[in-house]
N, C-alpha and C positions, 0 to 999 in steps of 0.2 A: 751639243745635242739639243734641238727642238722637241722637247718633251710633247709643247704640244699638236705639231701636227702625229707623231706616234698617237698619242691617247686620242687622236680625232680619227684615225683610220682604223683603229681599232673598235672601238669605240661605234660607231658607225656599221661598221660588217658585224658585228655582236649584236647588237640590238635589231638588224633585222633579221637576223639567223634567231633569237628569241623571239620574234614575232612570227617567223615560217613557224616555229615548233608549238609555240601557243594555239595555230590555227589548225595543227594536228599532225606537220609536213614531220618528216624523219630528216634527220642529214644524211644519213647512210644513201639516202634517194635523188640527193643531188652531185653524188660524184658517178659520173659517167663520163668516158674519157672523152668520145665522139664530140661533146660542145665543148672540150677544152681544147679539141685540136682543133674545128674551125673558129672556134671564136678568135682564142689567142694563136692562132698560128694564122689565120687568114688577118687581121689586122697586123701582124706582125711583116706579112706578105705588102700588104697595102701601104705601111709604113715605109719598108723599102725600096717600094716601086716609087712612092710622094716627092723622096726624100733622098740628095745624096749621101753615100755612107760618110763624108767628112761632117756635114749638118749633123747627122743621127751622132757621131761622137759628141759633139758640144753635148747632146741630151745627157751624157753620163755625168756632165759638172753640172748641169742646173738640176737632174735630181739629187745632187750632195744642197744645194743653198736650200730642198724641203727640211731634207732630216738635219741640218748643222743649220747653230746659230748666233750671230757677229754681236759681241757686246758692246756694241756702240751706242752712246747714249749722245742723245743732240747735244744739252744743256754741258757733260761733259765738254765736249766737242769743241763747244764757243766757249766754256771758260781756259780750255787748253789753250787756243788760240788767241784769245784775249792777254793772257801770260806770257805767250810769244810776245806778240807785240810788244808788251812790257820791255822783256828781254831785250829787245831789238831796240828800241827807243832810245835803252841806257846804255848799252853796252857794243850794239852795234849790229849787221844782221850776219856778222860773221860770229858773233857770238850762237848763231844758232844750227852753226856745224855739228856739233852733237846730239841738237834734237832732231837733226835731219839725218841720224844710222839710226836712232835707239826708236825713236814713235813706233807705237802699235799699230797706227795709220799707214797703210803703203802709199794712199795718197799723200796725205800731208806729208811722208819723207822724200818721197819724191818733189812735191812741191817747193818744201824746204830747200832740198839738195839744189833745185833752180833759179831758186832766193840768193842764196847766200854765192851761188858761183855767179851771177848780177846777170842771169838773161831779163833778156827787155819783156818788159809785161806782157804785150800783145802776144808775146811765143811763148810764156809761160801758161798762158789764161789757153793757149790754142792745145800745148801739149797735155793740161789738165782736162782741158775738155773733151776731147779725142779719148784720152785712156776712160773716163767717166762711161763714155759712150761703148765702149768697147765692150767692155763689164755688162752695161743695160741692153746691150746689141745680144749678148748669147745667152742672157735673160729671157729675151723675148723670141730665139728662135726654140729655145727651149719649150714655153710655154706655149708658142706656136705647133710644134710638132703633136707636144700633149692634146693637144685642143682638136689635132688632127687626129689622132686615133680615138677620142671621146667620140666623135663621129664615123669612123670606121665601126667601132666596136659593136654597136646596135645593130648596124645593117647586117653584121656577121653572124648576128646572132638570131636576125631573123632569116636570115638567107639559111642559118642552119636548123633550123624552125621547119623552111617550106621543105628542106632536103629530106626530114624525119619523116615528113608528111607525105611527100612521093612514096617514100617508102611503105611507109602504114598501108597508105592507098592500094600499093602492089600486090601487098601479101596480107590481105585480109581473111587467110583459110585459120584463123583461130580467133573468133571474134573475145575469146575470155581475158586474150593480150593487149586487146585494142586501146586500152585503160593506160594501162602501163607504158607502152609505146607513145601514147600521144604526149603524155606527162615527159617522158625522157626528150621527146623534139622541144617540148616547150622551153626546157633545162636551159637550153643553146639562147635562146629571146632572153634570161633569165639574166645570164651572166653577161650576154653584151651592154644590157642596160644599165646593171650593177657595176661592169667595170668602170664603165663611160661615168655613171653619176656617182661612184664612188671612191673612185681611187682617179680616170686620167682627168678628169674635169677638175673636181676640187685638191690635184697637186699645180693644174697651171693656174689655177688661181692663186694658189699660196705663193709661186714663183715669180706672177705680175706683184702681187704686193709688196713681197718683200725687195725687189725691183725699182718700185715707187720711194719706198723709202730707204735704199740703198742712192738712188738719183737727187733726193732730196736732202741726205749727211753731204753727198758729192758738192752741189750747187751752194752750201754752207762753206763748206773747206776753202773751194776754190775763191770765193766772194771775201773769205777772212785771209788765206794767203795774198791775194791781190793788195789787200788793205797794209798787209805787215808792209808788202813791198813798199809800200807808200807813201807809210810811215805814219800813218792817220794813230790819233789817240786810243789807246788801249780802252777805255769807256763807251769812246764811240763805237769801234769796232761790234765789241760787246752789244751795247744796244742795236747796232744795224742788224744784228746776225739775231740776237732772238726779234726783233720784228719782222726780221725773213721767215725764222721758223714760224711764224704765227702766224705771217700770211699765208704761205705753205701747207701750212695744218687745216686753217678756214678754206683756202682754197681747195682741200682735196674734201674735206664735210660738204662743201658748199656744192660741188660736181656732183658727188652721190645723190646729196638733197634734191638738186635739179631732176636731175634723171628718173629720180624718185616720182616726183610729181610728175612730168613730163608722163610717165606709164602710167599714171594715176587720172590724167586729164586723157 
């Protein structure tokens, strides 16, 4: 369980729901059913007009990688792999039949399982890379669909904004309603923006990130299995793999920093 995207969406919808009521709003005044049927039911429309319904199932597994989370540690990761090699060095890489059922790794036991049955590198490096990519492929349709209804969602909400507002306009024979009426259309603008910048925006961000760094354990694995194949020093290994991690690490600070500035120039 990821604690913390829970406390970040909670968290988030709480503190501006105390800032509506500090400014005098009621909650009682924000449920009205008309902006939850066109918000969320006209984005829900637009999603599946976008989107075909086999893409829209991947969506149900990449909102499990928001709330669920993989305890992979890099540094782990390369000393596991570094002790393979060991293994392998002295004993043979048939000796590592067993770490290739029991690892928590699916990659690494399957990489293993490739090792040890002696496929040629090039078709081991091609079949690791493929499955890596697979995983980061319905990552990012994932995070793509989200990114699509972030944008739906607004227009929904304004679109049900100008609907309240025809109406207002129609039936203006009791100006003492006019107050309440216009507040209730605005309700609809309220929740498209909300949902968009509080809940489908910052879940396909959490989905590219942890994406990034699911491709970047990936590109470790496969760079250390390669190596057991090869039969390279257990030390070496080790050191290539955290000076991978660390250019990896630099290189993803180093992208943000750019971009940073780049919006700053």
């Amino acid at each position: 369980m990821d604690i913390g995207a829970i406390i970040g969406a909670i968290f988030g919808v709480t503190m501006i729901l105390i800032g509506y009521i500090l400014e005098g709003g009621s909650l009682g005044s924000l449920v009205a059913p008309s902006p939850l049927f066109i918000v969320i039911g006209g984005t829900i429309g637009c999603m599946l007009l976008a989107f075909p319904l086999p893409e829209l199932k991947k969506l149900i597994g990449s909102l499990k990688t928001i709330f669920t989370s993989k305890n992979y540690n890099e540094i782990e990761i390369i000393n596991k792999l570094a002790e393979l090699s060991e293994k392998a060095r002295k004993d043979g890489l048939l000796s590592l039949e067993q770490d290739a059922q029991n690892n928590d790794n699916p990659l690494i036991r399957k990489g293993l399982a490739l090792v040890v049955d002696g496929i040629e590198t090039e078709v081991i490096k091609d079949i690791l890379i493929r499955e890596a990519e697979l995983h980061e492929s319905i990552h990012e349709s994932g995070a793509k669909m989200l990114e699509a209804a972030g944008g739906f969602s607004p227009t929904m909400g304004v679109l049900g904004t100008v609907m309240g507002m025809i109406v207002i306009l129609g039936n203006m024979e009791d100006p003492g309603e006019l107050g309440h009426k216009i507040a209730v259309a605005f309700i609809a603008t309220m929740l498209g923006v909300g949902l968009a910048n509080l809940i489908y925006l910052p879940m396909a961000a959490r989905i590219k990130t942890k994406a990034e760094r699911d491709k970047m354990i990936s590109d470790l694995i496969i760079e250390g299995l390669l190596s057991i194949q090869a039969g390279e020093n257990p030390r070496i290994i080790k050191e290539k793999l955290n000076l991978a991690l660390l250019e990896k690490m630099y290189k993803k600070g180093g992208s943000k920093q750019d971009s940073k500035d780049e919006g700053e120039g």
